[in-house]
N, C-alpha and C positions, 0 to 999 in steps of 0.2 A: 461113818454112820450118817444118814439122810435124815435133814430134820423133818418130822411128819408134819409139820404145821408150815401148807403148802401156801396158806394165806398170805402169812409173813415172809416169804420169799419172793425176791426180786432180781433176774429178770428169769421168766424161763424161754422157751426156745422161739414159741411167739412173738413174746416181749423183746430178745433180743433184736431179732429182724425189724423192731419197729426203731429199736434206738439206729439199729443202720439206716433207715429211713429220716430220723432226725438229722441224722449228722448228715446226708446228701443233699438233706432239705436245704438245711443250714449253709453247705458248704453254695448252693444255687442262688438261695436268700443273697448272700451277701457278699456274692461277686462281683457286683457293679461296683464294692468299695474302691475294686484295685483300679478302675478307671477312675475313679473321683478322689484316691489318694496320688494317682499320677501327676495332676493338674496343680498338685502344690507340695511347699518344702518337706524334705522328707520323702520326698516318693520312691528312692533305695530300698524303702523299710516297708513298703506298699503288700507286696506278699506278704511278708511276716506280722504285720498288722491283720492281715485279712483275714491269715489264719486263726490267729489270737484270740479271733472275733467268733470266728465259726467254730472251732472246735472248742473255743471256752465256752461256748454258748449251748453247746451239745451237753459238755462235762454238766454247766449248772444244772439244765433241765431234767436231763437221768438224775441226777446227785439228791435232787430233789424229788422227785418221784421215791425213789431208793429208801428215800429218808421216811417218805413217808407211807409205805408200804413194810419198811422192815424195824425201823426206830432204830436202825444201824446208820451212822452220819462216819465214818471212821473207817482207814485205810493201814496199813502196817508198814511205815517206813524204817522201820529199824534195820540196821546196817547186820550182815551174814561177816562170819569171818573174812581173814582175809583170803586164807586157802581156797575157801570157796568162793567169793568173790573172782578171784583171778582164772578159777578153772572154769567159771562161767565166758569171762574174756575170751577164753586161747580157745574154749570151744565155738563160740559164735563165730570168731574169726574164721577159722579151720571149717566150721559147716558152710559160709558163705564161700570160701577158696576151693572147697573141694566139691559141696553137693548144689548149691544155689548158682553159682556161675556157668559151671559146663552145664544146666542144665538151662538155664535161660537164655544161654548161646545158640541153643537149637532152635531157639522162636524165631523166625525170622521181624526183622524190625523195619517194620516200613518208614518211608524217609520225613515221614512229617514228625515219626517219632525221633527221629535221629537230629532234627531241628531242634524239638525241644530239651533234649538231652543236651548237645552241645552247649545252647545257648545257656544252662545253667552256669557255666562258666563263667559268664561275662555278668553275672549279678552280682551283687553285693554281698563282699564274703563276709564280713560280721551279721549280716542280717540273715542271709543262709546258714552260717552257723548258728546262732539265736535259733532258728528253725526248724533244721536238722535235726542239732546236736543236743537241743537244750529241750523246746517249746515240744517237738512231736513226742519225742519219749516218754514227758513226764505226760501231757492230756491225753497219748493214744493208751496208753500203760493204765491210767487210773480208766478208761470206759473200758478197753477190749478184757483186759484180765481183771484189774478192781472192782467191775461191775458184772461188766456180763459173764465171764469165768467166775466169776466167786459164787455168784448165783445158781449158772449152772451147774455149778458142784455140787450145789446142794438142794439137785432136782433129780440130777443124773450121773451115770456111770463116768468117773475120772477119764476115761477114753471117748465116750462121747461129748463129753462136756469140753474139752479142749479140740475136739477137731471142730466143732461146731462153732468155738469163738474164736480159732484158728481162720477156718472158714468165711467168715462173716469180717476178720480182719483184712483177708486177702480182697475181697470184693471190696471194701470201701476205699482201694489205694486205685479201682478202675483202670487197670490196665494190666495185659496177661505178663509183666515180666516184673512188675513191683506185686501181683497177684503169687507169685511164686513165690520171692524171698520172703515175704509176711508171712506167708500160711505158713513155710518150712519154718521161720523163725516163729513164728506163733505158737507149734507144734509144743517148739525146745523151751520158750519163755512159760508155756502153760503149763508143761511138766513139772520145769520149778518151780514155779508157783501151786501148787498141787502140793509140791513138796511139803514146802517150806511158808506156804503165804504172805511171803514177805516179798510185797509189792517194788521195794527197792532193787532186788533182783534181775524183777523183767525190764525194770527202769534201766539196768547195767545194762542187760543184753542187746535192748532197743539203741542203747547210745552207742555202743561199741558200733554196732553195724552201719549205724548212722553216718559215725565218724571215719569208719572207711568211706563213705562213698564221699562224703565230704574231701577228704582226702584226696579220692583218686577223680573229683570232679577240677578241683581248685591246683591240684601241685603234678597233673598227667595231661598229654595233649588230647581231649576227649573226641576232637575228630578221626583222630586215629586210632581211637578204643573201641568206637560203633561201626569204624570201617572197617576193624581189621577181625581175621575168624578168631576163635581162641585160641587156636595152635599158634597163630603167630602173634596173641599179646601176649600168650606163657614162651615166646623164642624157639617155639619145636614142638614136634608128637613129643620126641622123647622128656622132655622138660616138661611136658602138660603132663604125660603120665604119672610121674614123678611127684611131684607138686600135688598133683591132686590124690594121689595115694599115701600121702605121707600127709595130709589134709584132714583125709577121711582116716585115719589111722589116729592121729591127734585126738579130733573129736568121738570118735566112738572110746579112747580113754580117756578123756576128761568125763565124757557121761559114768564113765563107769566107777573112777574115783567119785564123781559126785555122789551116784546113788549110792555107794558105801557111806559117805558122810551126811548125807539124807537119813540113812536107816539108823546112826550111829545118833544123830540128833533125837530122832524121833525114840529110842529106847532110852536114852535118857529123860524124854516126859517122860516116857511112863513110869519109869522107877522111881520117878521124883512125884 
């Protein structure tokens, strides 16, 4: 049920667009940091500072606005079992393996991208991790779902409300092949969060996925990942098949355990 007191809600579909406008603003604002933290000690940590900077600075500004449009200052970290916890894992993984990758494969990627891709490599792996694995899950999780999703829940239909901060997730990552795995993963992190509103959740889903690429940036030869088609970095059609069938078969049964333990939760409030 939608609260009618459209006053005290924050953000709706306007408002959301405008925090994407903060955060690009932000992220413009204070990109000269990464050349002015190059010039001194510590300059490894330069990206990771910079984001720190921009995307905490986004978080404060909506946090506050939020606060003081709804007199809600507060987020739900509480931990979900473990069974669902994990089936959240094996399914992010298995939607990135079977429906995000072959479909991103099809983009063609032109070579300035394929520079920047590689050279992630050669960064600083604690500071990419901090990044990645740590810093983007937990600040992009509190704006895209903690704020603008929980909002739009409660302006609009559970299906429009997560395409739309699905949506607006994929466009602030600027580029059409990190535009793809956000939105799809946006799609699965809103759902559960819709669920369950338990912000920790989307917080798992973001790191998990994060942590593969970390993975397959830092411990895979990445020149040979953006050079090679996908049939030959899955070893074969018949191997891609396979992989990505048994992928897609994963994840459509973890959603489906889930939403049984979703509705198993959920009549438990109510009898309670």
């Amino acid at each position: 049920m939608k609260d009618t007191n459209k006053e005290n809600i924050y953000p709706n579909i306007g408002q959301s667009w405008g925090i994407l406008g903060i955060l690009v603003f932000a992220g413009l604002l204070f990109s000269p940091l990464i050349k002015l933290i190059n010039k001194t000690p510590g300059s490894e940590f330069s990206t990771l500072i910079y984001y720190l900077i921009a995307m905490g600075s986004t978080l404060g500004i909506v946090h506050i606005i939020k606060r003081k449009r709804t007199g809600n200052n507060t987020y739900d970290f509480r931990l979900s079992s473990v069974k669902i916890m994990t089936l959240v894992c094996f399914a992010t993984i298995a939607i990135q393996t079977g429906i995000i990758t072959p479909i991103i494969s099809i983009i063609p990627m032109p070579d300035f991208m394929k520079v920047i891709f590689t050279g992630l490599g050669v960064q600083n792996r604690l500071s990419s991790f901090l990044s990645l694995v740590i810093a983007a899950p937990i600040l992009e999780e509190l704006i895209f779902r903690g704020i603008i999703l929980d909002g739009l829940l409660k302006n609009y239909s559970p299906l429009k409300s997560i395409i739309i901060s699905s949506l607006l997730f994929g466009i602030s990552h600027l580029n059409p092949w990190q535009f793809i795995s956000t939105f799809v993963l946006g799609v699965f992190s809103g759902w559960v969060y819709f669920k369950t509103k338990k912000l920790t959740l989307s917080i798992l889903i973001h790191l998990t996925n994060n942590l593969i690429l970390f993975i397959g940036i830092y411990f895979t030869d990445n020149k040979n990942i953006v050079n090679h088609t996908l049939i030959e970095s899955y070893g074969g059609l018949l191997n891609l098949i396979i992989i990505t069938t048994i992928a897609i078969i994963v994840a459509l049964g973890c959603i489906h355990i889930l939403r049984i333990e979703f509705n198993k939760n959920a009549n438990k409030m109510v009898s309670t």
